[in-house]
py3Dmol code that shows the C-alpha trace and the ligand (Angstrom):
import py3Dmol

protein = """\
ATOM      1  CA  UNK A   1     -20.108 -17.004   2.926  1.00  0.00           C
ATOM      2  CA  UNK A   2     -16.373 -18.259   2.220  1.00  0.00           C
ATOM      3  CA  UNK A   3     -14.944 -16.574  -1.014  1.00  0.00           C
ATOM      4  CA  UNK A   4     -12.523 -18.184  -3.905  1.00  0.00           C
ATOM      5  CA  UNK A   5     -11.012 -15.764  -6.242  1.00  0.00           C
ATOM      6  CA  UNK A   6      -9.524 -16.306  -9.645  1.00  0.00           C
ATOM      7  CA  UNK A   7      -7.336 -13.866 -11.452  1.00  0.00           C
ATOM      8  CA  UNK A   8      -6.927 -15.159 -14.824  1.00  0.00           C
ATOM      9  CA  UNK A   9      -3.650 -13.645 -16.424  1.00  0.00           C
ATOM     10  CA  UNK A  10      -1.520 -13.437 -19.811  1.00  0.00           C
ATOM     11  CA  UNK A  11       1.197 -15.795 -17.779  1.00  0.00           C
ATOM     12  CA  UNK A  12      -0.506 -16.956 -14.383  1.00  0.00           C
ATOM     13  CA  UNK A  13      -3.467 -17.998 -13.093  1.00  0.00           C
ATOM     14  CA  UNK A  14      -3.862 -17.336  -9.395  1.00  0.00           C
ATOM     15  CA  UNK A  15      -7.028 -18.573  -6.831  1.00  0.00           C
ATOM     16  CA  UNK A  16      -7.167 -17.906  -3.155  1.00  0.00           C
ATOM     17  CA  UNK A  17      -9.923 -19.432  -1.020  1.00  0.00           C
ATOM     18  CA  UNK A  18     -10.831 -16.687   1.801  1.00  0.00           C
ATOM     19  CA  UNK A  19     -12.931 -17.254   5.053  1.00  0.00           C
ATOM     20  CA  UNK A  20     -16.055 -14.440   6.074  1.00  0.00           C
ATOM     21  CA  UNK A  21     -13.721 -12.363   7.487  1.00  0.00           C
ATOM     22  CA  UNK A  22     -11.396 -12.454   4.278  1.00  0.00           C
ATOM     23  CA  UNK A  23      -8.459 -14.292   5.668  1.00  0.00           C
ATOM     24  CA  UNK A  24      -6.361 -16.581   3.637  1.00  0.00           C
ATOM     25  CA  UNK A  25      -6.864 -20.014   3.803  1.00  0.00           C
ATOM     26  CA  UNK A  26      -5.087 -21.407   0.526  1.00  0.00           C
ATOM     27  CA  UNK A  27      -3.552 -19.455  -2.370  1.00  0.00           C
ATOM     28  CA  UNK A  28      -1.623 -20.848  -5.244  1.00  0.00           C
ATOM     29  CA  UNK A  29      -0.321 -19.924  -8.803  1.00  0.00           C
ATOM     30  CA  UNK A  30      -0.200 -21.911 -11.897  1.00  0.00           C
ATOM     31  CA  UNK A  31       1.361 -21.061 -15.367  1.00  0.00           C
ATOM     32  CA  UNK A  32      -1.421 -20.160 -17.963  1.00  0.00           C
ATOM     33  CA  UNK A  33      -1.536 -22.942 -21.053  1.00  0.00           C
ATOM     34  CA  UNK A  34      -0.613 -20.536 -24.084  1.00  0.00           C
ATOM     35  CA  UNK A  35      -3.154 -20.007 -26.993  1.00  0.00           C
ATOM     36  CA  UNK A  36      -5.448 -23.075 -26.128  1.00  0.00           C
ATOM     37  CA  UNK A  37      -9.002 -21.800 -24.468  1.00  0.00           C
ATOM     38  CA  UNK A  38      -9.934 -25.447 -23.628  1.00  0.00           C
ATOM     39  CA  UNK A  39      -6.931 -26.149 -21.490  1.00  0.00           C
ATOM     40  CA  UNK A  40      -7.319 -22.442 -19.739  1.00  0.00           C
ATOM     41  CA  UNK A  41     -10.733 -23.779 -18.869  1.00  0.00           C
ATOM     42  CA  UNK A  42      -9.673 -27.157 -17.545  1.00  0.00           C
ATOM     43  CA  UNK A  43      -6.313 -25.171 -15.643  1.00  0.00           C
ATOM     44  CA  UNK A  44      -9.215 -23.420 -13.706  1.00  0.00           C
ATOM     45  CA  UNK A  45     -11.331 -26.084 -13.084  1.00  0.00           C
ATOM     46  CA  UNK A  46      -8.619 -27.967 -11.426  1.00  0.00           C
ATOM     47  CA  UNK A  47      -7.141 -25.004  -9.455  1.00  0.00           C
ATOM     48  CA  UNK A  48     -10.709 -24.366  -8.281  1.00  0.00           C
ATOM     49  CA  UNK A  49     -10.555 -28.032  -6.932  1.00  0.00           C
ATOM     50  CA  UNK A  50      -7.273 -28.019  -5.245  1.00  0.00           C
ATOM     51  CA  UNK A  51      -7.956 -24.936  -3.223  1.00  0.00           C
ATOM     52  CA  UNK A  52     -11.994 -24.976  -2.565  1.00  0.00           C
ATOM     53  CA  UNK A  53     -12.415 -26.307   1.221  1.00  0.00           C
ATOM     54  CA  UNK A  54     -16.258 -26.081   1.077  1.00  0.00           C
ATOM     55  CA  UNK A  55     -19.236 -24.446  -0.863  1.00  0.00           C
ATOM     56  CA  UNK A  56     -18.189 -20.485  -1.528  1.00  0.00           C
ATOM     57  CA  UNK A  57     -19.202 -17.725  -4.132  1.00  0.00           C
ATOM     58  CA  UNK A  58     -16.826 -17.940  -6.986  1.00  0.00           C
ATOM     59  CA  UNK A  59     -15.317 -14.566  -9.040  1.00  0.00           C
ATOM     60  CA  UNK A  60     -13.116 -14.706 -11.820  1.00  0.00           C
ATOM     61  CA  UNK A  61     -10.599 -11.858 -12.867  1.00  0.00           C
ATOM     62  CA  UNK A  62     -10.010 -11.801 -16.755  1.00  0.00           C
ATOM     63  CA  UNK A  63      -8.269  -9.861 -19.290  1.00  0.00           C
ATOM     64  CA  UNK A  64     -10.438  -8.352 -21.626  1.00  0.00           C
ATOM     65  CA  UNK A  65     -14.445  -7.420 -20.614  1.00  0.00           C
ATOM     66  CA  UNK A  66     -17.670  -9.107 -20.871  1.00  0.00           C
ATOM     67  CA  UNK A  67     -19.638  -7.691 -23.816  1.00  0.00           C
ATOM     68  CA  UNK A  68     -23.283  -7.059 -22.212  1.00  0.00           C
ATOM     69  CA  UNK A  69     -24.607  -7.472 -25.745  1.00  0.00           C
ATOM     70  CA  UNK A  70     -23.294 -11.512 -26.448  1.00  0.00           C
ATOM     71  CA  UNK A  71     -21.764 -12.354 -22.746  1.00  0.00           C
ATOM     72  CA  UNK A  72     -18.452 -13.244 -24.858  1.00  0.00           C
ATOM     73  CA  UNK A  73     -15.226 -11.981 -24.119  1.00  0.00           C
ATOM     74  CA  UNK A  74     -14.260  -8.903 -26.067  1.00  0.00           C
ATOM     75  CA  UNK A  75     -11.136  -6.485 -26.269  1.00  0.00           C
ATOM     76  CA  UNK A  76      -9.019  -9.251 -24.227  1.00  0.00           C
ATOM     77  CA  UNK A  77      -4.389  -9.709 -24.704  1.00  0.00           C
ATOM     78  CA  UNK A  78      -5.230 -13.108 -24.431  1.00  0.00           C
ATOM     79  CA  UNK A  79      -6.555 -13.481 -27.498  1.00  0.00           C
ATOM     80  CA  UNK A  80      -7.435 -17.541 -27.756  1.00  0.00           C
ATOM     81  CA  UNK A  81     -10.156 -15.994 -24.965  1.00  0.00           C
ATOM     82  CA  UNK A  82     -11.775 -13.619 -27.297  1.00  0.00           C
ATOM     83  CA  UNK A  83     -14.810 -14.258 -28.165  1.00  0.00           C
ATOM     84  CA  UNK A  84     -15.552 -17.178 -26.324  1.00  0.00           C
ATOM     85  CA  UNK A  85     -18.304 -17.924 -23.351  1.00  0.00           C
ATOM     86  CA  UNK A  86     -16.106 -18.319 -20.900  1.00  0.00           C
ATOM     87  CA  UNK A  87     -18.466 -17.498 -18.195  1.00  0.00           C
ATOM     88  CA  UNK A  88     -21.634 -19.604 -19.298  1.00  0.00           C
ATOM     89  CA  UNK A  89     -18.425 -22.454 -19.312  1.00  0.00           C
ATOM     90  CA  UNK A  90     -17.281 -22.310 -16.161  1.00  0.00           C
ATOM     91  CA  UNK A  91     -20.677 -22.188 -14.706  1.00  0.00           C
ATOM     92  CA  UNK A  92     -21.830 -25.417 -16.654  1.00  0.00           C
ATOM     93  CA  UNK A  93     -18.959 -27.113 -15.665  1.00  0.00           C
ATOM     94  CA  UNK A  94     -19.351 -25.896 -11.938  1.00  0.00           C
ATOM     95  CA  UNK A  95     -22.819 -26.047 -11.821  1.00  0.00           C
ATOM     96  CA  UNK A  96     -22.657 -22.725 -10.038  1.00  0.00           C
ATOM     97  CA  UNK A  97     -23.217 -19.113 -10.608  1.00  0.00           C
ATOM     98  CA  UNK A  98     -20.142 -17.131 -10.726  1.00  0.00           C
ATOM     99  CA  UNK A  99     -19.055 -13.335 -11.371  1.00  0.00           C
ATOM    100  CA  UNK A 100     -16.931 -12.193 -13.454  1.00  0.00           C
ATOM    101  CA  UNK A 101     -15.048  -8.731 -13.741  1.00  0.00           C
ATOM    102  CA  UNK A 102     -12.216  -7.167 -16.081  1.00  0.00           C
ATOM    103  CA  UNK A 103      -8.827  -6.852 -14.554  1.00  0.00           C
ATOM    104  CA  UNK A 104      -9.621  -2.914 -13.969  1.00  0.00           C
ATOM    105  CA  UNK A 105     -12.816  -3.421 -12.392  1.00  0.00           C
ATOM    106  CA  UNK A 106     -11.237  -6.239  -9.689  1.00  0.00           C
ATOM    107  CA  UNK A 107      -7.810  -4.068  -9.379  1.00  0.00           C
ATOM    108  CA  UNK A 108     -10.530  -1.084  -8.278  1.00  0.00           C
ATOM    109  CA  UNK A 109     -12.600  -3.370  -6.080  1.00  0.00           C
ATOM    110  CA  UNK A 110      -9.759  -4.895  -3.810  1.00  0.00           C
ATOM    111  CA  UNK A 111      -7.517  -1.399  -3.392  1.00  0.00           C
ATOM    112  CA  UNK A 112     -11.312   0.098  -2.143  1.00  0.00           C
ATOM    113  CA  UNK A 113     -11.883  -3.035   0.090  1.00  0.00           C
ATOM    114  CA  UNK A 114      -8.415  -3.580   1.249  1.00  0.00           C
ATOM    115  CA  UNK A 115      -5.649  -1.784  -0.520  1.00  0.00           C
ATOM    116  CA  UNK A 116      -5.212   2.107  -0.486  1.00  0.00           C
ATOM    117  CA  UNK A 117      -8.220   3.228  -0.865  1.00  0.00           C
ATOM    118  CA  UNK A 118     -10.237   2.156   2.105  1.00  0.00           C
ATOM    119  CA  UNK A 119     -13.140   4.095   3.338  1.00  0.00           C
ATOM    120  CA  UNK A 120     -13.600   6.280   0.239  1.00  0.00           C
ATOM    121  CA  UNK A 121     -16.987   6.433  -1.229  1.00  0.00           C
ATOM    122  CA  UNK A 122     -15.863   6.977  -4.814  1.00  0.00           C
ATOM    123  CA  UNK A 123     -12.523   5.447  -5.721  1.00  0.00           C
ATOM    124  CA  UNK A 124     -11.038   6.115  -9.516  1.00  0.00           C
ATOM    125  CA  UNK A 125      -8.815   2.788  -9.960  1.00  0.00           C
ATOM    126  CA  UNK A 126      -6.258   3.359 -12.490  1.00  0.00           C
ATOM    127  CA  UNK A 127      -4.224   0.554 -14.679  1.00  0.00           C
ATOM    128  CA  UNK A 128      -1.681   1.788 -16.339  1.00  0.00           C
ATOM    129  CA  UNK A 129       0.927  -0.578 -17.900  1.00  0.00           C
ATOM    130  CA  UNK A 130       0.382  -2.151 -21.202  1.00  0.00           C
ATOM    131  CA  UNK A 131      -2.638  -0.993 -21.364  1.00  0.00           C
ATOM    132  CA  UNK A 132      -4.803   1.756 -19.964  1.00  0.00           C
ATOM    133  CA  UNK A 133      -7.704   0.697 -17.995  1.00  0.00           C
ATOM    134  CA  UNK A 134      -9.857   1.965 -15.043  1.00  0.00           C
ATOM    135  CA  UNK A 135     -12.724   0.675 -12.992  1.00  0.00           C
ATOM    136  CA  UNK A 136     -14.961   2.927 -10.953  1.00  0.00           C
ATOM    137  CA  UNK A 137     -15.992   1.771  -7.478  1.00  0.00           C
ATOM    138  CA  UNK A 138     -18.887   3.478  -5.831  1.00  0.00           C
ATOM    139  CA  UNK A 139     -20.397   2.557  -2.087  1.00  0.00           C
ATOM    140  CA  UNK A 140     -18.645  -0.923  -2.274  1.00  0.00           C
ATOM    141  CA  UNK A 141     -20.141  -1.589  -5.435  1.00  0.00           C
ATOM    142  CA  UNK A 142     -18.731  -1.599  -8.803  1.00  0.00           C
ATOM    143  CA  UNK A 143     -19.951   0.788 -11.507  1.00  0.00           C
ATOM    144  CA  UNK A 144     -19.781  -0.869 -14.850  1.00  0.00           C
ATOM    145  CA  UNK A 145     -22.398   1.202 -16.722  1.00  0.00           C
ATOM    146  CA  UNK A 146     -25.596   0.592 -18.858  1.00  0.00           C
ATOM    147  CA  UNK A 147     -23.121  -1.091 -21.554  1.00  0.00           C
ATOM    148  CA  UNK A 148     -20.037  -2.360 -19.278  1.00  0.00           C
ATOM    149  CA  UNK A 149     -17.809   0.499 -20.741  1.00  0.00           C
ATOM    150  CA  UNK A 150     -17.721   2.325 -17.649  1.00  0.00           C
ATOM    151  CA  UNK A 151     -14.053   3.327 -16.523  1.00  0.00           C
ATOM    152  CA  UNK A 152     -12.739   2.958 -19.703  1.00  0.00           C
ATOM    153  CA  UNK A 153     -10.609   6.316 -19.732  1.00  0.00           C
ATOM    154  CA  UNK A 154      -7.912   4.909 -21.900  1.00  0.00           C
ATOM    155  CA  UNK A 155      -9.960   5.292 -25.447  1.00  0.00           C
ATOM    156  CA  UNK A 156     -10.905   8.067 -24.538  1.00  0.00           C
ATOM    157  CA  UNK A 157      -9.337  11.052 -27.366  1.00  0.00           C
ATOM    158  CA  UNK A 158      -6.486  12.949 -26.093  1.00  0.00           C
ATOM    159  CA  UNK A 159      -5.902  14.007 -29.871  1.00  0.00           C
ATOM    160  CA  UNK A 160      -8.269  14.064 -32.602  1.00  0.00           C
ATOM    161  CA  UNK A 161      -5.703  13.583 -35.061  1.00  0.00           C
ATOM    162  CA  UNK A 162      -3.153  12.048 -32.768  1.00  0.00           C
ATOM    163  CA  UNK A 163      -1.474   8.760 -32.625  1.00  0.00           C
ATOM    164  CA  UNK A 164      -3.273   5.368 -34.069  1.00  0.00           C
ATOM    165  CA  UNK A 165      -4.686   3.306 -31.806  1.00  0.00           C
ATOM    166  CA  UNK A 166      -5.907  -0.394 -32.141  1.00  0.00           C
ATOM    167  CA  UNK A 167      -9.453   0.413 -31.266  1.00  0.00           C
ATOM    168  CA  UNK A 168     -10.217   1.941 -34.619  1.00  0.00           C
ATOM    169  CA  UNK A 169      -9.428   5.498 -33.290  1.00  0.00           C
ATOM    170  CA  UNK A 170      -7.062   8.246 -32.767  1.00  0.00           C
ATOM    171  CA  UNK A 171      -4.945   9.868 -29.914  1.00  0.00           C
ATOM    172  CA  UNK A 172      -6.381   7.703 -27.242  1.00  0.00           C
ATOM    173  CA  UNK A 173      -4.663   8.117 -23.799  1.00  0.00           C
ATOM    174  CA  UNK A 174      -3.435   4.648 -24.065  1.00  0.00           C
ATOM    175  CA  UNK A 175      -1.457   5.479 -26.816  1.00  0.00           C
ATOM    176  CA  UNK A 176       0.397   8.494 -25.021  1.00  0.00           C
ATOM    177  CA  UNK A 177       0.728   7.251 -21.717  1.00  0.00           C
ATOM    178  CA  UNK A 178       0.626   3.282 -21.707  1.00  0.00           C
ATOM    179  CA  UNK A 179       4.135   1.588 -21.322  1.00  0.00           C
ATOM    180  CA  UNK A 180       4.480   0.480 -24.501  1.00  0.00           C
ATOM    181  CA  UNK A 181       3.411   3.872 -25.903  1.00  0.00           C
ATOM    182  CA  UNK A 182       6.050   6.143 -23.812  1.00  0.00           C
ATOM    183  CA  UNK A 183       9.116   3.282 -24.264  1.00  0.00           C
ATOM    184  CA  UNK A 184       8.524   4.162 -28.292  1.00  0.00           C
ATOM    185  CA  UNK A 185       8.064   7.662 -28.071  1.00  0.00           C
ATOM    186  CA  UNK A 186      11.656   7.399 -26.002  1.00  0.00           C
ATOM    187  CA  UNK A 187      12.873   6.071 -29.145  1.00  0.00           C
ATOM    188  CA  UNK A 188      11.090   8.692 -31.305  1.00  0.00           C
ATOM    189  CA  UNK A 189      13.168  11.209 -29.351  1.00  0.00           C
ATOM    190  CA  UNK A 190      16.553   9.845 -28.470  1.00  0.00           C
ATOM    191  CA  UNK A 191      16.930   6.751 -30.943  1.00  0.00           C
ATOM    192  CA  UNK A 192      17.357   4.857 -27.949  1.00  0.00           C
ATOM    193  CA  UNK A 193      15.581   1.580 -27.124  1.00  0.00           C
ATOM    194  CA  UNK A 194      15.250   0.906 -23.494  1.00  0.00           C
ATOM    195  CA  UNK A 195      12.543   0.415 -20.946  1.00  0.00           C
ATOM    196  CA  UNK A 196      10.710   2.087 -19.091  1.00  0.00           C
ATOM    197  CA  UNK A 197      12.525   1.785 -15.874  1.00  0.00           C
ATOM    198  CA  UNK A 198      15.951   2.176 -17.573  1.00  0.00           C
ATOM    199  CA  UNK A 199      14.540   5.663 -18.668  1.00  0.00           C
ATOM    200  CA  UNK A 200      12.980   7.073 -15.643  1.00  0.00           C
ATOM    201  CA  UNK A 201      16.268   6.486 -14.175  1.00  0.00           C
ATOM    202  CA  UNK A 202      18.250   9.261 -15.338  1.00  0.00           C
ATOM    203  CA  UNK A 203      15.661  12.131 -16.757  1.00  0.00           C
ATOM    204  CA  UNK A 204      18.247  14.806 -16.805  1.00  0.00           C
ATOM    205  CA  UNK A 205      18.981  15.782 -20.591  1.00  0.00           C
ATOM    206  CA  UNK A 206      17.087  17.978 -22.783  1.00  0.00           C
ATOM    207  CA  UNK A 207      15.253  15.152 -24.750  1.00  0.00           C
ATOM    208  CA  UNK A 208      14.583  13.664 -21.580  1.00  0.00           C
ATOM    209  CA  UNK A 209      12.763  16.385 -20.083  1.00  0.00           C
ATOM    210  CA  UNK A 210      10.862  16.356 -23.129  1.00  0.00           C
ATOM    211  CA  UNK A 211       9.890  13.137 -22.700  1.00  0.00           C
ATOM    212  CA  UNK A 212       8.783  13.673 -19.091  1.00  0.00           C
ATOM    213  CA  UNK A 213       6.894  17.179 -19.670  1.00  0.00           C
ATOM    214  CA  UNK A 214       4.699  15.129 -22.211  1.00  0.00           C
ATOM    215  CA  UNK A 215       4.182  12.045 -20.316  1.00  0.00           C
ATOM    216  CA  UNK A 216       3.096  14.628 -17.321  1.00  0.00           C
ATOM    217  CA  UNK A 217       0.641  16.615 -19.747  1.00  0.00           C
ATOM    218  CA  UNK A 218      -1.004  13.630 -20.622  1.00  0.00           C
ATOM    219  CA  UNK A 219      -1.267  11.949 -17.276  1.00  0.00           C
ATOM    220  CA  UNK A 220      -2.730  15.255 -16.531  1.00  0.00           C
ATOM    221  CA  UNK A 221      -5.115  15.597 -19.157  1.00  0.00           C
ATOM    222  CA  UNK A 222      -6.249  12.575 -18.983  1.00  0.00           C
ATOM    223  CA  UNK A 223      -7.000  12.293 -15.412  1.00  0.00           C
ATOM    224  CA  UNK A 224      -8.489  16.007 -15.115  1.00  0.00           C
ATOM    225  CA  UNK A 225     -11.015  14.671 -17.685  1.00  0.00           C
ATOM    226  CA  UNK A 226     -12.211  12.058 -15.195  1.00  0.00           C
ATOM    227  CA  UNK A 227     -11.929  14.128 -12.500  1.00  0.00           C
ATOM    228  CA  UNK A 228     -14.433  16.951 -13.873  1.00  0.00           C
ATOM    229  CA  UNK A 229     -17.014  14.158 -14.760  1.00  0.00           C
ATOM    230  CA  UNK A 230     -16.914  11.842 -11.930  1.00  0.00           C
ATOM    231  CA  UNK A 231     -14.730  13.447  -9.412  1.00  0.00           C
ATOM    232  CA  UNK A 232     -14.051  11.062  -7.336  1.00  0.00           C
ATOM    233  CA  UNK A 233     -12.780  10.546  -3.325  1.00  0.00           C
ATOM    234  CA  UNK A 234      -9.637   9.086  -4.712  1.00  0.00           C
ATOM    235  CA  UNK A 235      -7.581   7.902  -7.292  1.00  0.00           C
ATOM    236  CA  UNK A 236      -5.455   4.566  -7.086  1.00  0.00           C
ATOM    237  CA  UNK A 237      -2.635   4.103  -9.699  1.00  0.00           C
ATOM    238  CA  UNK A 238      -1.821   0.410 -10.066  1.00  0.00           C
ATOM    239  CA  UNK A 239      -0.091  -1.107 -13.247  1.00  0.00           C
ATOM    240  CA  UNK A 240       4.009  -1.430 -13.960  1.00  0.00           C
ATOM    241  CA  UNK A 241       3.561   2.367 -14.358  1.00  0.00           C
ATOM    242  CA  UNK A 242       2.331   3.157 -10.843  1.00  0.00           C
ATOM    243  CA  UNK A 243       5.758   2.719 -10.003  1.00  0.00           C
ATOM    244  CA  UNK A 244       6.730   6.035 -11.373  1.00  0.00           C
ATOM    245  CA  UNK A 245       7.421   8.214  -8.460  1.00  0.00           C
ATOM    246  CA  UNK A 246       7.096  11.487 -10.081  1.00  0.00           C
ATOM    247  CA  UNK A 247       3.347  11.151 -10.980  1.00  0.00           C
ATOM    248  CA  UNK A 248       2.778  11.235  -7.054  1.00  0.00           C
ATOM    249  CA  UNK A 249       4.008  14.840  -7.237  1.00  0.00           C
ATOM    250  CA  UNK A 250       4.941  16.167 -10.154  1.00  0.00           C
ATOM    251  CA  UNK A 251       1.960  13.968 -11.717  1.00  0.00           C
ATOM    252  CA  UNK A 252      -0.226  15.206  -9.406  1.00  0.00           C
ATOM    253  CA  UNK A 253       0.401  18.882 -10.229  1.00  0.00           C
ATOM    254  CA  UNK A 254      -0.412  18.352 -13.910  1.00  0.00           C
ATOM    255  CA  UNK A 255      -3.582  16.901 -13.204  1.00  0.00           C
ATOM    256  CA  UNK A 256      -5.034  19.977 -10.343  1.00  0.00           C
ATOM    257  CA  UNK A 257      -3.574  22.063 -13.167  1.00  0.00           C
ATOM    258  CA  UNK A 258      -5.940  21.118 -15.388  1.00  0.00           C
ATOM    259  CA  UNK A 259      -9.477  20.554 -13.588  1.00  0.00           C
ATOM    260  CA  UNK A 260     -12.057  23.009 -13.962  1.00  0.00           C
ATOM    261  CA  UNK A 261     -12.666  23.963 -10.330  1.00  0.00           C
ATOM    262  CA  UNK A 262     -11.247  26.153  -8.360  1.00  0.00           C
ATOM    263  CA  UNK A 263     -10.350  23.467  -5.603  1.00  0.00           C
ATOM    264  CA  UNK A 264      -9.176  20.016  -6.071  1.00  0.00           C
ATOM    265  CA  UNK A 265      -8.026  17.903  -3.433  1.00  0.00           C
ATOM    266  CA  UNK A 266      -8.361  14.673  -5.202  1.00  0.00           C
ATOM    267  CA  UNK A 267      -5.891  11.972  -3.329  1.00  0.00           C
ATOM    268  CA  UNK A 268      -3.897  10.239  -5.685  1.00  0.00           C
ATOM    269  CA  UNK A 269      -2.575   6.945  -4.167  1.00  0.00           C
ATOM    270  CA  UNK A 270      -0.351   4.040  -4.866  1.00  0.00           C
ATOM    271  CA  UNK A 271      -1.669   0.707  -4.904  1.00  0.00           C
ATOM    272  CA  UNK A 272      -1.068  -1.120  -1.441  1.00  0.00           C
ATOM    273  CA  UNK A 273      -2.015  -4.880  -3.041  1.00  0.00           C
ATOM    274  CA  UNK A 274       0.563  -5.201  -5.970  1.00  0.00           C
ATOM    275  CA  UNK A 275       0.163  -8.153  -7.908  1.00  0.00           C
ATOM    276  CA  UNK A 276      -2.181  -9.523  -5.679  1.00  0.00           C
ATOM    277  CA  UNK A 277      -4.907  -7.269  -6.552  1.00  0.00           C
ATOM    278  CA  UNK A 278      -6.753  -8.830  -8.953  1.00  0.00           C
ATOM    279  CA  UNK A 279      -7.296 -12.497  -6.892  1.00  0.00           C
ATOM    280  CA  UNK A 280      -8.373 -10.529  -4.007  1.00  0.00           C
ATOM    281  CA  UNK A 281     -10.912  -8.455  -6.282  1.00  0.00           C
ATOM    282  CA  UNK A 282     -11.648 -11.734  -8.269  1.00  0.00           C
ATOM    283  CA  UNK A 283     -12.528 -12.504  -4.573  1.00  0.00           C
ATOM    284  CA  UNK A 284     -15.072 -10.154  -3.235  1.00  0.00           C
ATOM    285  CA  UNK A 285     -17.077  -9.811  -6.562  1.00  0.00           C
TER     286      UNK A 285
END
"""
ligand_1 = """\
1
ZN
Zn -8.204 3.432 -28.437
"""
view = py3Dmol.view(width=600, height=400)
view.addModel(protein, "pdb")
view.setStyle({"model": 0}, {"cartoon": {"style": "trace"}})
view.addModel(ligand_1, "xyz")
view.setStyle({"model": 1}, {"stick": {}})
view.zoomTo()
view.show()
């Protein structure tokens, strides 16, 4: 069966109609309406019409997740989409069953079908850029748990009593090692304001190498964690952070520091897909 994708973002909405064998046959990107969860619909709708050739499955890549207990959006950055039934409203309007997957989830799903993780079994798939996220791919299938929480390393407690985190908790990961979170500890060290590219630029003073030795402890941390629970076949960094050179090495290190085993061999890749991760997950749901 033909496939259409939809990765619905905080600035772009993106579909791509595929053939069986997962070639591109049309693709196109529209700006998101802003704050207005009837017009989002409708922007959909319409890009599904444009770019649909003939009858296909139909997945949908969103911010936020599903909540297994109401079907509603929950924990979403586009907040007019919180709360509301966007599934059940696409479907009515489609008259069609669709599926529908977190950003994580569909980032995890295309780098294991297509991207960098190919022909692994288990693949870890990592988000880290204003958020923390992960989805957990196993066989070809993905893993979202009795609950849909599955994945969800970023609220997961680095520090009991450590920094507070919109969830209602402390010292999540995503608080550490999000960009957001490492852009204002820069300033908490240097007095500086500047972004995270502008900083991993030139990481050669003494409060810089502060700054990095912390960001690597966490990545490390953090990642160990997953890796002595689900140890996976390999791990696939996507997000603006993935970017970040050093955690392909130096990264790397911090994490096999920390696992409980005396041998780790964990790959940890870099996204091949980009940006066009989540349509093509959105895709093969
Ligand atoms: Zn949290």
């Amino acid at each position: 069966m033909k496939k259409l994708g939809i990765d619905l973002g905080g600035t772009k909405i993106e579909g791509i109609f595929l053939d069986e064998e997962l070639n591109v046959i049309s693709r196109k990107r529209v700006p998101t309406p802003q704050n207005d969860y009837n017009e989002i619909i409708q922007t959909i709708l319409n890009l599904i019409q444009e770019i649909k050739a003939e009858d296909c499955s139909i997945g949908v890549c969103t911010p936020g997740a599903i909540s297994k207990k109401t079907g509603l959006i929950k924990n979403s950055n586009t907040q007019c989409l919180i709360g509301m039934p966007l599934k059940e409203d696409l479907e009515n309007s489609l008259n069609q069953r669709i599926s529908i997957e977190n950003d994580a989830n569909c980032f995890a799903m295309a780098e294991t079908k297509l991207g960098a993780a190919k022909n692994f079994d288990v693949v870890f798939g990592v988000i880290m850029g204003t958020g923390v996220g992960g989805g957990i791919i196993i066989n070809g299938k993905i893993h979202s748990g009795r609950t849909n929480i599955a994945g969800e390393w970023g609220h997961h407690t680095l520090f009991h009593d450590g920094n507070k985190c919109y969830c209602g908790k402390n010292g999540c990961v995503e608080t550490y090692i999000s960009g957001p979170a490492l852009e204002k500890r820069w300033t908490q060290l240097t007095g500086e304001q500047q972004t995270l590219a502008q900083i991993t630029k030139n990481l050669n003073g003494e409060k810089a190498k502060q700054w990095k030795s912390e960001f690597l402890e966490n990545f490390g941390t953090g990642l160990a964690n997953v890796i002595d629970i689900l140890d996976p076949d390999a791990i696939v960094l996507g997000g603006g952070l993935s970017n970040i050179e050093f955690l392909y090495d130096e990264g790397k290190q911090a994490v096999y520091d920390k696992v409980f085993s005396d041998l780790v061999e964990t790959p940890i890749l870099k996204n091949k897909l980009g940006d066009s991760a989540g349509v093509f997950g959105a895709s093969l749901l």
